[in-house]
N, CA, C and O atoms as a Maestro MAE file, in Angstrom:
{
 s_m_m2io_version
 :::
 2.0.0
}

f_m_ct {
 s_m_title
 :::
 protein
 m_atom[272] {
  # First column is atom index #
  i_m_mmod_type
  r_m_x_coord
  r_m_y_coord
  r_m_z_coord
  i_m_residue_number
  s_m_chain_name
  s_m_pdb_residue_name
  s_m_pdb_atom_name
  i_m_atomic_number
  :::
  1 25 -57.603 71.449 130.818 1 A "UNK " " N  " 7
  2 3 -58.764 70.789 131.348 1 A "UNK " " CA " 6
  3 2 -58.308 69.772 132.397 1 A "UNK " " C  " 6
  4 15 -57.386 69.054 132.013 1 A "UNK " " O  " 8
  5 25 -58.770 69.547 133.681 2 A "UNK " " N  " 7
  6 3 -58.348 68.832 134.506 2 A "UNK " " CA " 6
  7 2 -59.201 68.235 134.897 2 A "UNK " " C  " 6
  8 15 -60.104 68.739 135.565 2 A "UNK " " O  " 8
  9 25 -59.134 66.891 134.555 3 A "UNK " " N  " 7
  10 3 -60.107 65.805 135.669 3 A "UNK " " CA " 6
  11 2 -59.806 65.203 136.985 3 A "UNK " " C  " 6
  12 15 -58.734 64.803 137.439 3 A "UNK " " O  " 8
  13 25 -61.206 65.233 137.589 4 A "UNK " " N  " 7
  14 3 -61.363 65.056 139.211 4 A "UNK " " CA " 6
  15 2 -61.708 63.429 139.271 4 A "UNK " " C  " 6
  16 15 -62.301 62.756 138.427 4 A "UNK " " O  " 8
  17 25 -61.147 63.023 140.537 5 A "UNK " " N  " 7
  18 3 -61.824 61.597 140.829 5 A "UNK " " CA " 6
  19 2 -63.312 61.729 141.458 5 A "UNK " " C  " 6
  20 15 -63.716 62.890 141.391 5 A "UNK " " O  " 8
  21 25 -64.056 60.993 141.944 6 A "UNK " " N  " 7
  22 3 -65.070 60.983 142.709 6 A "UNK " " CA " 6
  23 2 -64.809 61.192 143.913 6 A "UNK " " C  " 6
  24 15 -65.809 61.139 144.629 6 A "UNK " " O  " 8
  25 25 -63.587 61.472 144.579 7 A "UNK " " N  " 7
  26 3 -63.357 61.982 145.987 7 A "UNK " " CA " 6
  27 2 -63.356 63.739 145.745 7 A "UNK " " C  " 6
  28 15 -64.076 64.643 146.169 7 A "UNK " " O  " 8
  29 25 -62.454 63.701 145.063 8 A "UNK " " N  " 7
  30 3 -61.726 65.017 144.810 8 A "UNK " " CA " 6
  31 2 -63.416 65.969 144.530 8 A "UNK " " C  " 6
  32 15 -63.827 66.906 145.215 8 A "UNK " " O  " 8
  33 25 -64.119 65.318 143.297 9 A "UNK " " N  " 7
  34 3 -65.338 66.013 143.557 9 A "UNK " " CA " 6
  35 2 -66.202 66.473 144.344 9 A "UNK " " C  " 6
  36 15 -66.768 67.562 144.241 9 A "UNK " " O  " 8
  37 25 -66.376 65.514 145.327 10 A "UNK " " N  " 7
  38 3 -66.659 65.343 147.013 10 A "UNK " " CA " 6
  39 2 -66.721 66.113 147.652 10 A "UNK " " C  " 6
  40 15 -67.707 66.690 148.112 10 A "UNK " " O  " 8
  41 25 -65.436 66.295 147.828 11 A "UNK " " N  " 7
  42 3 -64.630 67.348 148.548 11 A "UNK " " CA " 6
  43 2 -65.008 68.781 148.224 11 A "UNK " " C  " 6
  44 15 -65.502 69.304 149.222 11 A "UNK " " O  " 8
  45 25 -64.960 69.477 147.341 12 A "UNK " " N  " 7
  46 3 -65.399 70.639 146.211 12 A "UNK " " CA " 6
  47 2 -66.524 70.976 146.435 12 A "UNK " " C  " 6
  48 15 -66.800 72.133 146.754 12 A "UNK " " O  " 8
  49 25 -67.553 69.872 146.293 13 A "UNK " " N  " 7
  50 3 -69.282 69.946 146.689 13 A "UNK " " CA " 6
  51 2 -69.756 70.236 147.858 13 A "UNK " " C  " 6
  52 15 -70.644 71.034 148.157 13 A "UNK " " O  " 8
  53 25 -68.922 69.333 148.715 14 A "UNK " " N  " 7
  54 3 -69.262 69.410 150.086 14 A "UNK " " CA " 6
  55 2 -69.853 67.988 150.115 14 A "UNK " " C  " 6
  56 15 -70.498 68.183 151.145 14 A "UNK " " O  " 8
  57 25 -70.122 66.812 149.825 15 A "UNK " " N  " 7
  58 3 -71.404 66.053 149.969 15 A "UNK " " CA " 6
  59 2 -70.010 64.734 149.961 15 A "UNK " " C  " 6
  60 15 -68.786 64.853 149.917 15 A "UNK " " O  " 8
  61 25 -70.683 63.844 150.009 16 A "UNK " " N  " 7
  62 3 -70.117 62.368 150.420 16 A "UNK " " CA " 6
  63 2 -70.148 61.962 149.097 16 A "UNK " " C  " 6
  64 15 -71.047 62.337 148.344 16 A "UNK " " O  " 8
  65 25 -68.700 60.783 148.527 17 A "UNK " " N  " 7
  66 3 -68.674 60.536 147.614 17 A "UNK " " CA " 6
  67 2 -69.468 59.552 146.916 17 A "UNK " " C  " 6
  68 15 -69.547 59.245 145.727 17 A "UNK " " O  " 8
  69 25 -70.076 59.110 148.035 18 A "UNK " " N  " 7
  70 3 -71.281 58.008 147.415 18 A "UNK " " CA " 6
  71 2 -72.213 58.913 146.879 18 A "UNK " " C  " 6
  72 15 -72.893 58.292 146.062 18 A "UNK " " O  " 8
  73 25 -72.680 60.470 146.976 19 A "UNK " " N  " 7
  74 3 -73.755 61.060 146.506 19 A "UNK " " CA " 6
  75 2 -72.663 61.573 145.399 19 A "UNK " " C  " 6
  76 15 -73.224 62.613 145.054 19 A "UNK " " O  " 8
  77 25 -71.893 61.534 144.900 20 A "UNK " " N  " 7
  78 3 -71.168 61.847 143.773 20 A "UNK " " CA " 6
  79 2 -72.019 61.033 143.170 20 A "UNK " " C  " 6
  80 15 -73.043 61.388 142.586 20 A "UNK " " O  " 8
  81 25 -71.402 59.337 143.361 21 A "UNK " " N  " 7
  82 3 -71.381 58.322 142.352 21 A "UNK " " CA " 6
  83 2 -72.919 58.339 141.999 21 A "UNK " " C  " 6
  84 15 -73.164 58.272 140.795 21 A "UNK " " O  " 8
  85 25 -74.025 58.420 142.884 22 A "UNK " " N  " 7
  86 3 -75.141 58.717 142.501 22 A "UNK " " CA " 6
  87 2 -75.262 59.332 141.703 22 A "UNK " " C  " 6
  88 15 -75.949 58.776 140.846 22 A "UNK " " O  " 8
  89 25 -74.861 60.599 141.349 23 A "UNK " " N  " 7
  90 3 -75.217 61.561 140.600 23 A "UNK " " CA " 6
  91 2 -74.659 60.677 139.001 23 A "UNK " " C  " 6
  92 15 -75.372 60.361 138.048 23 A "UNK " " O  " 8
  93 25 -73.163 60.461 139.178 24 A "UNK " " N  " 7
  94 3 -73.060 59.575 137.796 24 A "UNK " " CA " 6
  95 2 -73.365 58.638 136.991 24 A "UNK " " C  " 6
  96 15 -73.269 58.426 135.782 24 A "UNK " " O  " 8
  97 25 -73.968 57.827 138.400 25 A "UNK " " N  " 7
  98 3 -75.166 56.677 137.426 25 A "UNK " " CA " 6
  99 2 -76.289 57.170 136.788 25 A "UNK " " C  " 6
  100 15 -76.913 56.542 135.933 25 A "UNK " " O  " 8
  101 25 -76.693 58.807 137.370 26 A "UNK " " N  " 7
  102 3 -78.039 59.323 137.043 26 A "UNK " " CA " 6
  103 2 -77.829 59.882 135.736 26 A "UNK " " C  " 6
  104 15 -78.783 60.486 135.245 26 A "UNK " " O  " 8
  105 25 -76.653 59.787 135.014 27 A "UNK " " N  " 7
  106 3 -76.060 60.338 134.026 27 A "UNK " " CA " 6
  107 2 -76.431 61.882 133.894 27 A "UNK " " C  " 6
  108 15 -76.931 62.437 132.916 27 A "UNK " " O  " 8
  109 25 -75.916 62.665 135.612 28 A "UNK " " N  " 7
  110 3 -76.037 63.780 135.356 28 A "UNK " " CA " 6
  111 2 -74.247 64.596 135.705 28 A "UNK " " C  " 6
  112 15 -73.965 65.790 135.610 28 A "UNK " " O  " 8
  113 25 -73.671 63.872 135.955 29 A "UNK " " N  " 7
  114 3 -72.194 64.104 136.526 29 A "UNK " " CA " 6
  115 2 -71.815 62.856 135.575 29 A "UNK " " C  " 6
  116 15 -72.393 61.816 135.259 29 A "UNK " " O  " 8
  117 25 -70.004 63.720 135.129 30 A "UNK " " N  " 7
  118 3 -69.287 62.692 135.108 30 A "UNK " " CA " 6
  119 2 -69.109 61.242 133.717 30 A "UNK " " C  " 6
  120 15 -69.926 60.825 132.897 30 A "UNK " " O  " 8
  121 25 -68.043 60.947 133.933 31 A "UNK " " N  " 7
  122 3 -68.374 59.470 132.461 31 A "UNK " " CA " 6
  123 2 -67.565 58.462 133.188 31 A "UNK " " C  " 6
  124 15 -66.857 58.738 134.157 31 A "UNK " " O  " 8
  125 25 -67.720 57.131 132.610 32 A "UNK " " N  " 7
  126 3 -66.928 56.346 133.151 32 A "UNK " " CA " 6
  127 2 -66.078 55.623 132.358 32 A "UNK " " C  " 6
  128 15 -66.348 55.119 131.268 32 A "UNK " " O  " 8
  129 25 -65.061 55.594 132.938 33 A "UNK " " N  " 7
  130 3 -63.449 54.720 132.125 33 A "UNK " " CA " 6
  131 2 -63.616 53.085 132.445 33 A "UNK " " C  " 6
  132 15 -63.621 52.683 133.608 33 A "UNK " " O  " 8
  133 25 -63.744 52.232 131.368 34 A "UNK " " N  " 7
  134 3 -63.631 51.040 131.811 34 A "UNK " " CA " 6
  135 2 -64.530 50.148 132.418 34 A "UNK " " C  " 6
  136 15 -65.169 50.584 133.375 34 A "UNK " " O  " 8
  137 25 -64.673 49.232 132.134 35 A "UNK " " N  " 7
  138 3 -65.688 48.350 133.319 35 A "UNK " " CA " 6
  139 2 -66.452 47.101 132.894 35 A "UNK " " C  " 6
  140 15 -66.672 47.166 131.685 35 A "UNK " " O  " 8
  141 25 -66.785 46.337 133.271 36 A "UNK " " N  " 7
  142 3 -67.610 45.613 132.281 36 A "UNK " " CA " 6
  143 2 -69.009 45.101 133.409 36 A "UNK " " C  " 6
  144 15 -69.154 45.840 134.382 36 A "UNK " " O  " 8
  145 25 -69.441 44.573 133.356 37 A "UNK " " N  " 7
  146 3 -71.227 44.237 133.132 37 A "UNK " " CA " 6
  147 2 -71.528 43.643 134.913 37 A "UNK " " C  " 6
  148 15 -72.482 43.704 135.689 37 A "UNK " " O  " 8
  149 25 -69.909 42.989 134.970 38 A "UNK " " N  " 7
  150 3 -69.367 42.647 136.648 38 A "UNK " " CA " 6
  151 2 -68.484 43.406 137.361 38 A "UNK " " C  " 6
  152 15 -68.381 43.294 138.582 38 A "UNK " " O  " 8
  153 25 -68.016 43.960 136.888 39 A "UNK " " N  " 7
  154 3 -66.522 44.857 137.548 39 A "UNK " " CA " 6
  155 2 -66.999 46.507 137.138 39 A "UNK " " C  " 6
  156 15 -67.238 46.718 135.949 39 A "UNK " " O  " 8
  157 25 -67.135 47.689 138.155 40 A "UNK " " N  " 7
  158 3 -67.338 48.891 138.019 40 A "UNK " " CA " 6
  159 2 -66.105 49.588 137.703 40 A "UNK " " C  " 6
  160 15 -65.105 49.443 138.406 40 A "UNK " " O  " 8
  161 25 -66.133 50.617 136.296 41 A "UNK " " N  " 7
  162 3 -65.290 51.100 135.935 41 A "UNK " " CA " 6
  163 2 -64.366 52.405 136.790 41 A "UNK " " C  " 6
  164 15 -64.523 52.284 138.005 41 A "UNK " " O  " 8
  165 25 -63.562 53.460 136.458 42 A "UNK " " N  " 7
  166 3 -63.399 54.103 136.879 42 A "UNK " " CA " 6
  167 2 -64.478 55.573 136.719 42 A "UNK " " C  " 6
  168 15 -64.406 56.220 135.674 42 A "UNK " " O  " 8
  169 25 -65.329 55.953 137.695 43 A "UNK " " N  " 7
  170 3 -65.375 57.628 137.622 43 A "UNK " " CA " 6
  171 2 -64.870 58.561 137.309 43 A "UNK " " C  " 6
  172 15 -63.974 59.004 138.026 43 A "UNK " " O  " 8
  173 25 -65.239 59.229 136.121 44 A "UNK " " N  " 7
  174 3 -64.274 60.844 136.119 44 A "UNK " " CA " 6
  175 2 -65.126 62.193 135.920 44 A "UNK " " C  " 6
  176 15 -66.046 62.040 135.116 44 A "UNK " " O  " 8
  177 25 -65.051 63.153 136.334 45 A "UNK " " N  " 7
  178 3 -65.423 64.302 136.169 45 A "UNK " " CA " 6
  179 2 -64.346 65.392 135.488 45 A "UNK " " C  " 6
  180 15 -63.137 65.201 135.623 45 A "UNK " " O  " 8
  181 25 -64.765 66.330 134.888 46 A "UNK " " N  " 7
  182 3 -64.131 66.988 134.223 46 A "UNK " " CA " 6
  183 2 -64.525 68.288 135.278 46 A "UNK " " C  " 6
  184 15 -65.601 68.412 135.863 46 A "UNK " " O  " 8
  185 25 -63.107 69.416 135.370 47 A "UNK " " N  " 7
  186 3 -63.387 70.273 135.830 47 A "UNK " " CA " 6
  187 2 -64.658 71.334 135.975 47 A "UNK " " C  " 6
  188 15 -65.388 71.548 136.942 47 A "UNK " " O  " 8
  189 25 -64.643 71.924 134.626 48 A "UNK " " N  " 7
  190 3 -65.704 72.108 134.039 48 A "UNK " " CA " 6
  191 2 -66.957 71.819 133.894 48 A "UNK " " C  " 6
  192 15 -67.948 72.531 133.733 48 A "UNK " " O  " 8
  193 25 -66.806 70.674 133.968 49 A "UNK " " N  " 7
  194 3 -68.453 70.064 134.196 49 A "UNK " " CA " 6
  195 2 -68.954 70.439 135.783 49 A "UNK " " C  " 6
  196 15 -70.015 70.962 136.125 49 A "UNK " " O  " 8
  197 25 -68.098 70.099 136.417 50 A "UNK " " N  " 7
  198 3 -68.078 70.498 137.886 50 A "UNK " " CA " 6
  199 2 -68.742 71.748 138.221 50 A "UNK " " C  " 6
  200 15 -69.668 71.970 139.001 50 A "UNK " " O  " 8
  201 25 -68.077 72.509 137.472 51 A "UNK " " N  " 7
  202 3 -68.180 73.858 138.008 51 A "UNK " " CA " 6
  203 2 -70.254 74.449 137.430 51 A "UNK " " C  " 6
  204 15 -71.279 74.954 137.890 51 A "UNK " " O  " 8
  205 25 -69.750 73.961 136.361 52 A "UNK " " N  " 7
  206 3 -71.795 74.166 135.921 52 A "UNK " " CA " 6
  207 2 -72.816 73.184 136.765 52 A "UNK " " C  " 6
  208 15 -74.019 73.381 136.936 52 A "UNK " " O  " 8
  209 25 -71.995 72.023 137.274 53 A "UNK " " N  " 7
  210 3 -73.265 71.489 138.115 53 A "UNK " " CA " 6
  211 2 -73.055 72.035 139.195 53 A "UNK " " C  " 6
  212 15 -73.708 71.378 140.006 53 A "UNK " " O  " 8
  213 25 -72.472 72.951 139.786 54 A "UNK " " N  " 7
  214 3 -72.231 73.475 141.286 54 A "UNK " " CA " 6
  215 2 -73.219 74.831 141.333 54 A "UNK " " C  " 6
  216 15 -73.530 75.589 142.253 54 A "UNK " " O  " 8
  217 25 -73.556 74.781 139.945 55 A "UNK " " N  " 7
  218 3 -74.618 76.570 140.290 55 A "UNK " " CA " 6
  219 2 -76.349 75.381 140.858 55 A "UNK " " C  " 6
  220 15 -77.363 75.831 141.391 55 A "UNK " " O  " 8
  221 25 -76.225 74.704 140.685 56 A "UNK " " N  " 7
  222 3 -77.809 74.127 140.480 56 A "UNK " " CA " 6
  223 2 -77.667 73.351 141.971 56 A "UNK " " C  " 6
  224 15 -76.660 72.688 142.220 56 A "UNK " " O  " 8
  225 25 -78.888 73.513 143.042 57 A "UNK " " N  " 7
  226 3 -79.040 73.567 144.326 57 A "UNK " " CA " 6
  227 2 -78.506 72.384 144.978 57 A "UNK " " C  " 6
  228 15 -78.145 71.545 144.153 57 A "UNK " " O  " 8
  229 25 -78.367 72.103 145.975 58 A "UNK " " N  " 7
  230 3 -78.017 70.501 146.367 58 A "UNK " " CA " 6
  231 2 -79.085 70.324 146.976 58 A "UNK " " C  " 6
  232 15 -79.973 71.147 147.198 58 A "UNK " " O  " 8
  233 25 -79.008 68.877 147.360 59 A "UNK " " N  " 7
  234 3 -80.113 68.690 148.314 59 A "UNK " " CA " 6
  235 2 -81.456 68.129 147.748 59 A "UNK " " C  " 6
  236 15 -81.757 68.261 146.562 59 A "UNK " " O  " 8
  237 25 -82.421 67.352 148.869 60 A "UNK " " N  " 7
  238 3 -83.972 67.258 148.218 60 A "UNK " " CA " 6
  239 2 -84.560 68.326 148.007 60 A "UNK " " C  " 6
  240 15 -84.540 69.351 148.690 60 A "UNK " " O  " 8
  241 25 -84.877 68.202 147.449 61 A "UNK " " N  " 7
  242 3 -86.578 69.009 147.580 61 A "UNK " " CA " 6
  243 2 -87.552 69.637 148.168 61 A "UNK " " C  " 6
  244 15 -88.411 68.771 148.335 61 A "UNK " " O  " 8
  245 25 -88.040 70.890 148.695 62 A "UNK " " N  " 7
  246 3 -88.722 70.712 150.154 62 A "UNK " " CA " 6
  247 2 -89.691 70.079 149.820 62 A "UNK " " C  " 6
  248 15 -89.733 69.911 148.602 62 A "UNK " " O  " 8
  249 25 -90.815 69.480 150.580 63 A "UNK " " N  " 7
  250 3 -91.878 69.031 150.358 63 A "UNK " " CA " 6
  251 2 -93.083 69.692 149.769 63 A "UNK " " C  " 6
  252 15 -93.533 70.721 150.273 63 A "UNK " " O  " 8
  253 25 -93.577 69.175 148.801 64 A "UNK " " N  " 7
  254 3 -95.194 70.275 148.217 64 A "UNK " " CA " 6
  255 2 -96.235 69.343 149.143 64 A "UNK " " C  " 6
  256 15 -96.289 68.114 149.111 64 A "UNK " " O  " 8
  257 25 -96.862 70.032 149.787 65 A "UNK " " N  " 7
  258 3 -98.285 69.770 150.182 65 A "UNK " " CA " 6
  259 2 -99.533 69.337 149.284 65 A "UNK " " C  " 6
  260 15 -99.888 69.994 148.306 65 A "UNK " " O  " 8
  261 25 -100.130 68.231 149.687 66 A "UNK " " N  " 7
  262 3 -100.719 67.490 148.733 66 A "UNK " " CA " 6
  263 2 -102.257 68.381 148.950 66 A "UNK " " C  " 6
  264 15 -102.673 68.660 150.075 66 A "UNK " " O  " 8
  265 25 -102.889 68.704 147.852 67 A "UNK " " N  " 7
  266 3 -104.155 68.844 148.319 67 A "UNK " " CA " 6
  267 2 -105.292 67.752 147.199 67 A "UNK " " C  " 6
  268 15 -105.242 67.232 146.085 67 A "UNK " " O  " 8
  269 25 -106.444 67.885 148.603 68 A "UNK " " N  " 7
  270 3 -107.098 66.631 147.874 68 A "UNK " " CA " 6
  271 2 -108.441 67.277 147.358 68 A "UNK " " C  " 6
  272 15 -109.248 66.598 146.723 68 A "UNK " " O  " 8
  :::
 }
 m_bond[271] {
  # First column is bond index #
  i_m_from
  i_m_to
  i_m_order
  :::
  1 1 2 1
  2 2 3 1
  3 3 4 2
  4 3 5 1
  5 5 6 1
  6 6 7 1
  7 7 8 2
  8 7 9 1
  9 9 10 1
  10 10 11 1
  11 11 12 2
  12 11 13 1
  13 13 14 1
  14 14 15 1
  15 15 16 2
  16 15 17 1
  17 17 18 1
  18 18 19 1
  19 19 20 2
  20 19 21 1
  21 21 22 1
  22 22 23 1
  23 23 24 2
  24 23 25 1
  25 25 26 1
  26 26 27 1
  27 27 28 2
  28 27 29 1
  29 29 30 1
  30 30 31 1
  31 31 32 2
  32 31 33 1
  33 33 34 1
  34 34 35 1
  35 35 36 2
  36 35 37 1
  37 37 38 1
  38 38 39 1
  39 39 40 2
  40 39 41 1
  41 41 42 1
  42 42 43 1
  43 43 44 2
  44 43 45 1
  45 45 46 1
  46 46 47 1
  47 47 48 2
  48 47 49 1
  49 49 50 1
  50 50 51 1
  51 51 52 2
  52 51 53 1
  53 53 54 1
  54 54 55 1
  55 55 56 2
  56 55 57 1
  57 57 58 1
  58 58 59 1
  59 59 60 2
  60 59 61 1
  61 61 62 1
  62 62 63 1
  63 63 64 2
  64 63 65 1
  65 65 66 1
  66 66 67 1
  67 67 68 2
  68 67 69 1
  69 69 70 1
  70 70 71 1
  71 71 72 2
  72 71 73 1
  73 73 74 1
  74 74 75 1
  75 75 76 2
  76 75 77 1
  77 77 78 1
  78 78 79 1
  79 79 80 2
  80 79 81 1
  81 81 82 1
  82 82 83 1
  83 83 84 2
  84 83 85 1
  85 85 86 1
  86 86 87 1
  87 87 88 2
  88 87 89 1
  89 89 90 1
  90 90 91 1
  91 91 92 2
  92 91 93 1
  93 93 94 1
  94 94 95 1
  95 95 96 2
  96 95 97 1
  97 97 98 1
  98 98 99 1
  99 99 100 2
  100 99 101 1
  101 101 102 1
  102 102 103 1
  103 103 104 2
  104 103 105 1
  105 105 106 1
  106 106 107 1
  107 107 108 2
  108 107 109 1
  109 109 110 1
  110 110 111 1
  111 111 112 2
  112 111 113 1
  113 113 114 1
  114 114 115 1
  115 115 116 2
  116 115 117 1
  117 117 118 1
  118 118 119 1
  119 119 120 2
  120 119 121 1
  121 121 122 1
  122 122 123 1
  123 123 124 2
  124 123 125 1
  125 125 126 1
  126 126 127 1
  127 127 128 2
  128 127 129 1
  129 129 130 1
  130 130 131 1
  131 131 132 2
  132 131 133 1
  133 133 134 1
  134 134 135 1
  135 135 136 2
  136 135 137 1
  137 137 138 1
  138 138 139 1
  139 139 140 2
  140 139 141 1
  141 141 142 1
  142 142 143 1
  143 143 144 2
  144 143 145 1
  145 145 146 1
  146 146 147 1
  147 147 148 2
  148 147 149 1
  149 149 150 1
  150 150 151 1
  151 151 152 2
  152 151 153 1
  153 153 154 1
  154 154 155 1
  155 155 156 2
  156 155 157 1
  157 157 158 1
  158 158 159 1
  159 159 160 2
  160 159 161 1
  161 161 162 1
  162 162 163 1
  163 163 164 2
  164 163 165 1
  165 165 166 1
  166 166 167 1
  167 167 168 2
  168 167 169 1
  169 169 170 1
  170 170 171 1
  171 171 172 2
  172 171 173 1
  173 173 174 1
  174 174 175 1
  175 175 176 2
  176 175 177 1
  177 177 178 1
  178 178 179 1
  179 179 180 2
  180 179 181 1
  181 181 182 1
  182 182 183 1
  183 183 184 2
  184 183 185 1
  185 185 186 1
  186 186 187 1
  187 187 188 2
  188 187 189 1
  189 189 190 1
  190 190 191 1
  191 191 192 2
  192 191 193 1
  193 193 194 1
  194 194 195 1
  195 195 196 2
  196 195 197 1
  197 197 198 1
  198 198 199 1
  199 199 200 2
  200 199 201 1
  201 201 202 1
  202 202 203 1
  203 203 204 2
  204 203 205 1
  205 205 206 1
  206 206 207 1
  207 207 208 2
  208 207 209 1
  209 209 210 1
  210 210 211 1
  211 211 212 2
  212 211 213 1
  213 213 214 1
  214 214 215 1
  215 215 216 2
  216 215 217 1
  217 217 218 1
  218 218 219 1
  219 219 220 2
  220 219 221 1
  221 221 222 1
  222 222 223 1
  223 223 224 2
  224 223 225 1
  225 225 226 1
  226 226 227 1
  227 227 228 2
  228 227 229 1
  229 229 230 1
  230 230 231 1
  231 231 232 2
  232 231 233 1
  233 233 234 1
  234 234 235 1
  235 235 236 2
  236 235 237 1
  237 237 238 1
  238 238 239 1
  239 239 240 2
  240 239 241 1
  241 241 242 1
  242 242 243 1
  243 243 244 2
  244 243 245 1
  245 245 246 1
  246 246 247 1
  247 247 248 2
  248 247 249 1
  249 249 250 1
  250 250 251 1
  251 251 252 2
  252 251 253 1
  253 253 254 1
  254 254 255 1
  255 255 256 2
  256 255 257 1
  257 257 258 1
  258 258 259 1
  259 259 260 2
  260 259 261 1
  261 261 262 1
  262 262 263 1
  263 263 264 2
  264 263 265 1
  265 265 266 1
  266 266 267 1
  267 267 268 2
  268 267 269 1
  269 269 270 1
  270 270 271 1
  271 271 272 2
  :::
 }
}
């Protein structure tokens, strides 16, 4: 099992590592090592995990048209 940093994930996805870290606060990527309440811990992803969030689309949403 090999874990990725938040770059290394990045990279893999295609997307910028700040939309990584997004994804890990959303507690949908990823766990975090360390940290406390002032100081942000370390990011990690597990290979594996990687690879199952890479089938599911990137990107927004297109827009739905509102009807009134």
């Amino acid at each position: 099992m090999k874990v990725l940093t938040t770059k290394e994930a990045a990279e893999r996805l295609r997307v910028s590592e700040r939309r990584i870290r997004f994804f890990c606060k959303a507690g949908r990527l990823g766990m975090r090592l360390g940290g406390t309440k002032t100081r942000a811990g370390t990011w990690i992803i597990l290979e594996e995990e990687l690879k199952r969030f890479k089938r599911f689309a990137r990107g927004r949403p297109s827009k739905q048209h509102r009807t009134r």
